[in-house]
N, C-alpha and C positions, 0 to 999 in steps of 0.2 A: 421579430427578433428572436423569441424563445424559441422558434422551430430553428432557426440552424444554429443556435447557440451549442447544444449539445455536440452535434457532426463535426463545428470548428472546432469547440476544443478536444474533439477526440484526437483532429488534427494536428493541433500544437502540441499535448501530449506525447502522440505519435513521434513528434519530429523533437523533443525536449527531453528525451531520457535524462538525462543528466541535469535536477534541479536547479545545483549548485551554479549549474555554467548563469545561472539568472538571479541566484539568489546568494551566490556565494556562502561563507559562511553563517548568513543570519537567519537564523534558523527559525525566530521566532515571526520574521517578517514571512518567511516563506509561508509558515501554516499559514499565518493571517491571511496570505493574499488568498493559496489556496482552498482557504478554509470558506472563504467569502464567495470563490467560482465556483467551488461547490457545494454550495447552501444557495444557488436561485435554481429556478423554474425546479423544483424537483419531483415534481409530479411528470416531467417530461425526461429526467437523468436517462430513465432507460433508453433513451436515445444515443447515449452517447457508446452503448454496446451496441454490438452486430446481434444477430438474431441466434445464432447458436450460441456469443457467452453470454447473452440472457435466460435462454436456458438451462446452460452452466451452471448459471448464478441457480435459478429457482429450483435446480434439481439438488442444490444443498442443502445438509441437513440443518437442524434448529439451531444446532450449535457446531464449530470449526474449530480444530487447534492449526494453527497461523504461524510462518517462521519469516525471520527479517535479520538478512547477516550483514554485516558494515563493523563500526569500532564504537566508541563509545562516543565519539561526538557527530555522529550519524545516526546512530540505531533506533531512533524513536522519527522513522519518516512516512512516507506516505503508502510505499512498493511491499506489501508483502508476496506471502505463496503460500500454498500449503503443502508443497514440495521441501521437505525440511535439507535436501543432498543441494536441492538446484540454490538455497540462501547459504549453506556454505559456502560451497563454490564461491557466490555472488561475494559475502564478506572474505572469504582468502583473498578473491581478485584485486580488491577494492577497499582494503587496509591500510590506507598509506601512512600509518601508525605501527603498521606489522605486526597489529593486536587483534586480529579479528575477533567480532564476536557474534552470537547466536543468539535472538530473543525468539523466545518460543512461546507463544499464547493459547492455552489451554482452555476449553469451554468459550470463545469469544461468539455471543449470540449472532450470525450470518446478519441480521437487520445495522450490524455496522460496517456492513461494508457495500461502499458505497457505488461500486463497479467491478468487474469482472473483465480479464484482458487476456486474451489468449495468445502467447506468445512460443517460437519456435520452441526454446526450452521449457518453458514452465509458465501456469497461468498466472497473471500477476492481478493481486486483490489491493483495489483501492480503499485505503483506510486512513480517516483524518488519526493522524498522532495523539491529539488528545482526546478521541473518542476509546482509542484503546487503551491511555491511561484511565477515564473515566469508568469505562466498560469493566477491566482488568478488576477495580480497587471492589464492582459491587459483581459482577459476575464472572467474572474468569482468573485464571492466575497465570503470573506471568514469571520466565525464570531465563536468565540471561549465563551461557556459557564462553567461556574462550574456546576459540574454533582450531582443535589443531594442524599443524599445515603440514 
């Protein structure tokens, strides 16, 4: 089972952009769930990258600053980047508050993040939400702007 654990859900990933369409607004169910498929086999996770964003990944440095655009009852999810233009973008688009906002994480140590995605516009770094609160409060800081449109 742990051998194609990884490849499926890079699968469902791939084909789920959009959490909410599963989780709606419960946001607390979501990490849970997410938080549970991604705490087994992890000795095997690097399965669920390709072979260049594992390299990606290992070719970064100790420490990352991280951007995540949405509004305030989004902003703390799973999808960041270190593309700070391409999480604007991402929050103007995807404001349906018409508040967009910018969380920017400064110093977050690379060991929280839990995957690496290489996508057309910009790489997307998987990071449990409450690993970056946890992370933020003893080694990084964290600083939340409105994004103007």
């Amino acid at each position: 089972m742990a051998s194609n654990y990884w490849p499926r859900l890079r699968e469902i990933w791939d084909e789920s952009k959009a959490h909410h369409r599963y989780f709606g607004n419960d946001l607390e169910n979501r990490d849970k769930n997410l938080g549970e498929i991604f705490s087994k086999f992890p000795e095997t996770r690097f399965s669920f990258m390709t072979e260049t964003e594992r390299q990606k990944l290992k070719a970064l440095p100790k420490t990352v600053t991280v951007f995540r655009g949405g509004q305030q009852s989004t902003i703390a999810g799973w999808s960041w980047t270190l593309d700070k233009r391409a999480a604007e973008r991402f929050g103007s688009a995807n404001a349906s508050d018409n508040r967009p906002l910018l969380a920017t994480v400064n110093g977050l140590s690379v060991g929280a993040i839990l995957a690496l995605i290489e996508n057309r516009d910009c790489d997307e770094l998987i990071i449990d939400p409450l690993t970056i609160t946890l992370e933020t409060a003893e080694f990084a800081d964290i600083t939340f702007e409105r994004i103007v449109t």
